[in-house]
C-alpha positions as CSV (number, residue, x, y, z in Angstrom):
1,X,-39.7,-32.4,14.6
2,X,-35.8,-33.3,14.6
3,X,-34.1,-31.4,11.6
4,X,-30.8,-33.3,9.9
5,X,-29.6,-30.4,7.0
6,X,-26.5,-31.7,6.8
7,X,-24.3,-34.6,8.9
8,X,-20.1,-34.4,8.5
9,X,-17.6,-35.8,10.5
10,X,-14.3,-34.5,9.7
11,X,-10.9,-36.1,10.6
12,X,-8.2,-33.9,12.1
13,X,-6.0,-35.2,8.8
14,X,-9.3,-33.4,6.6
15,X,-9.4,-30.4,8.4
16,X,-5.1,-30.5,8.1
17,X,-4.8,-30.7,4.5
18,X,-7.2,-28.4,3.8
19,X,-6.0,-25.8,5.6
20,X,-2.3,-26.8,4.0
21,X,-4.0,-26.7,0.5
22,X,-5.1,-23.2,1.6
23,X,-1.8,-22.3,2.9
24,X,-0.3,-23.6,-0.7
25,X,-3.0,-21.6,-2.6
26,X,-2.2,-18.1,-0.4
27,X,1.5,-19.1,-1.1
28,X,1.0,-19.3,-5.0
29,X,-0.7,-15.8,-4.8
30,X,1.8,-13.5,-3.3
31,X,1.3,-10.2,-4.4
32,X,-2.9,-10.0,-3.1
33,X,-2.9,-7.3,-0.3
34,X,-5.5,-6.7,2.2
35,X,-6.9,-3.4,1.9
36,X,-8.0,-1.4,5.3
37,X,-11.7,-0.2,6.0
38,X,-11.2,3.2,5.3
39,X,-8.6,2.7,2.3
40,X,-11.7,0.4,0.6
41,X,-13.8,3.5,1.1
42,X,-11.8,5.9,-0.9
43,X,-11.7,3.8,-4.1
44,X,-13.1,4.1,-7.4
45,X,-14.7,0.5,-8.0
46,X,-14.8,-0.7,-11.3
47,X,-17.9,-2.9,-11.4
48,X,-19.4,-5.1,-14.0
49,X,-21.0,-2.5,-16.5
50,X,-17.9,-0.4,-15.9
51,X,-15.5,-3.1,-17.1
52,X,-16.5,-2.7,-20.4
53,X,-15.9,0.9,-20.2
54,X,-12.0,0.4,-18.7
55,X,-11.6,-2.6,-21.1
56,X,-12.7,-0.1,-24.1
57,X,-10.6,3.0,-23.2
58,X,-7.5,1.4,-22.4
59,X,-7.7,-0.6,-26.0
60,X,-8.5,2.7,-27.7
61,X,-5.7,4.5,-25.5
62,X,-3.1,1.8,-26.3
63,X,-3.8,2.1,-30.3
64,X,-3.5,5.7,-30.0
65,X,-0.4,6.4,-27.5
66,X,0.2,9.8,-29.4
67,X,-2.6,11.0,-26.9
68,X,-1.2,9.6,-23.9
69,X,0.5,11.7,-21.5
70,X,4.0,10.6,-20.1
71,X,1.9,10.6,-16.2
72,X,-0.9,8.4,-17.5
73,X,0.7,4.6,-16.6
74,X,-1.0,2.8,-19.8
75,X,0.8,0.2,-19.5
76,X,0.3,-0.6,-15.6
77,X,-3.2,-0.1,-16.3
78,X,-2.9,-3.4,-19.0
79,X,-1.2,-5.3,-16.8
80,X,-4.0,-4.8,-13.8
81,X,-6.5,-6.0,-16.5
82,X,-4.3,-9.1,-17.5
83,X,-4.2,-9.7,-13.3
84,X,-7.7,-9.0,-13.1
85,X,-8.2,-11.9,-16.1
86,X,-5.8,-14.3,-14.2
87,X,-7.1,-13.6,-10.9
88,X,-11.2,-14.0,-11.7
89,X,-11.3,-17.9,-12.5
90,X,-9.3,-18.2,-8.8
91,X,-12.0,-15.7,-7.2
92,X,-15.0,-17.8,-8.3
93,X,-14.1,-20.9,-7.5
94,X,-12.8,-19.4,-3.8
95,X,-16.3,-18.5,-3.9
96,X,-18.7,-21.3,-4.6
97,X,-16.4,-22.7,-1.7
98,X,-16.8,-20.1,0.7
99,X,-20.8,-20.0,0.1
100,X,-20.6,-24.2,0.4
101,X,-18.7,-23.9,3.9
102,X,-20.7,-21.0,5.1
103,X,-23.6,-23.3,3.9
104,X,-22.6,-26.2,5.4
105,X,-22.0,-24.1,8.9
106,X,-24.9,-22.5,8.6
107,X,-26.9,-25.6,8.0
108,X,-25.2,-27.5,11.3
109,X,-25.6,-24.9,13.6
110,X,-29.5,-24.7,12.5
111,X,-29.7,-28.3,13.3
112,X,-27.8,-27.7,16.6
113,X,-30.4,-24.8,17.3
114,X,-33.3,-27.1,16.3
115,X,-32.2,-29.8,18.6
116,X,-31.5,-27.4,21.6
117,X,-34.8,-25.7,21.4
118,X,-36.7,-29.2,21.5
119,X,-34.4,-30.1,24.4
120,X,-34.9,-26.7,26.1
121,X,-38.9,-27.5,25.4
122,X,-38.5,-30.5,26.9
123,X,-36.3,-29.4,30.3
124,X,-39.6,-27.0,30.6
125,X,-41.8,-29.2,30.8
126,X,-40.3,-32.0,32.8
127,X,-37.4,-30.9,34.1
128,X,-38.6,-30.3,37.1
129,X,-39.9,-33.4,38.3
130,X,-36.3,-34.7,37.3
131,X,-34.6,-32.5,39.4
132,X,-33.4,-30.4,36.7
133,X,-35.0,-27.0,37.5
134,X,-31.9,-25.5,38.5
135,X,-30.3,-26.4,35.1
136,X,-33.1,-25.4,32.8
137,X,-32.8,-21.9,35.0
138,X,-29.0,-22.1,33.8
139,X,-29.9,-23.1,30.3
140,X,-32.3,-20.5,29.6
141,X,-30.0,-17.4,30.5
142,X,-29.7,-17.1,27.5
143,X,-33.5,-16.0,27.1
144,X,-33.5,-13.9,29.7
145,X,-34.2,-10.3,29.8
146,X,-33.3,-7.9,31.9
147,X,-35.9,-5.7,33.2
148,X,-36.1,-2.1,31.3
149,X,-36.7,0.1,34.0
150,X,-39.6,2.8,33.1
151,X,-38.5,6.8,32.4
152,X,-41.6,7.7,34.6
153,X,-40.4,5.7,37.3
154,X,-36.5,7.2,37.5
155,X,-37.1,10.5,37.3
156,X,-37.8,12.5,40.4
157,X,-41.0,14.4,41.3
């Protein structure tokens, strides 16, 4: 029961220019950042239903600057939304291409799995008598367990 997902055969001028196109693309876009674990924690997402809301406020804050404090940056907060507009078309399509790649990986290595679990199947049951015991023993480390010793049995009397 052989499984065949995917089949792709790459040339190392492929796999070149497409990590020079995604050289070009991080070159285009130099002012993203990379934000640290704990830095992501401590923000204040604005998620989908939330959008509206910012969108909204900042309109209504912008037609009424009378109300807005000197401290309160307005007009930074416009600009992030015009990035946010510029940057979105960029993110989704960097998306639908990460999910295809991690796909497409995904989708070999199960093949790859498939095929070594037949083969492992197959070095059980006639291995053996091919003088492959030894390998199949080396093969199948990777099953292995190691013995849990039992509480009962460590602790002294």
């Amino acid at each position: 029961m052989s499984q065949n997902l995917v089949s792709l055969t790459l040339t190392h001028d492929q796999v070149t220019a497409a990590l020079t196109a995604l050289d070009q693309v991080e070159a285009s876009l130099p002012g993203l950042i990379s934000l640290q674990p704990e830095d992501r924690k401590g923000l204040v997402f604005m998620g989908p239903r939330s959008e509206a809301f910012c969108r909204q406020t900042v309109r209504v804050l912008d037609q009424n600057r009378q109300i807005v404090p000197p401290s309160l940056d307005l007009g930074g907060a416009q600009a992030d939304l015009v990035a946010i507009d510029q940057l979105r078309p960029v993110l989704e399509r960097l998306q639908r291409l990460l999910s295809r790649v991690d796909d497409t990986v995904n989708a070999l290595g199960s093949d790859v799995m498939v095929t070594a679990l037949e083969g492992y199947g197959q070095l059980k049951l006639s291995g053996a008598a091919h003088g492959l015991d030894e390998l199949r023993k080396e093969v199948g480390a990777r099953w292995s367990r190691q013995r849990r010793s039992n509480p009962a049995e460590t602790q002294p009397a």
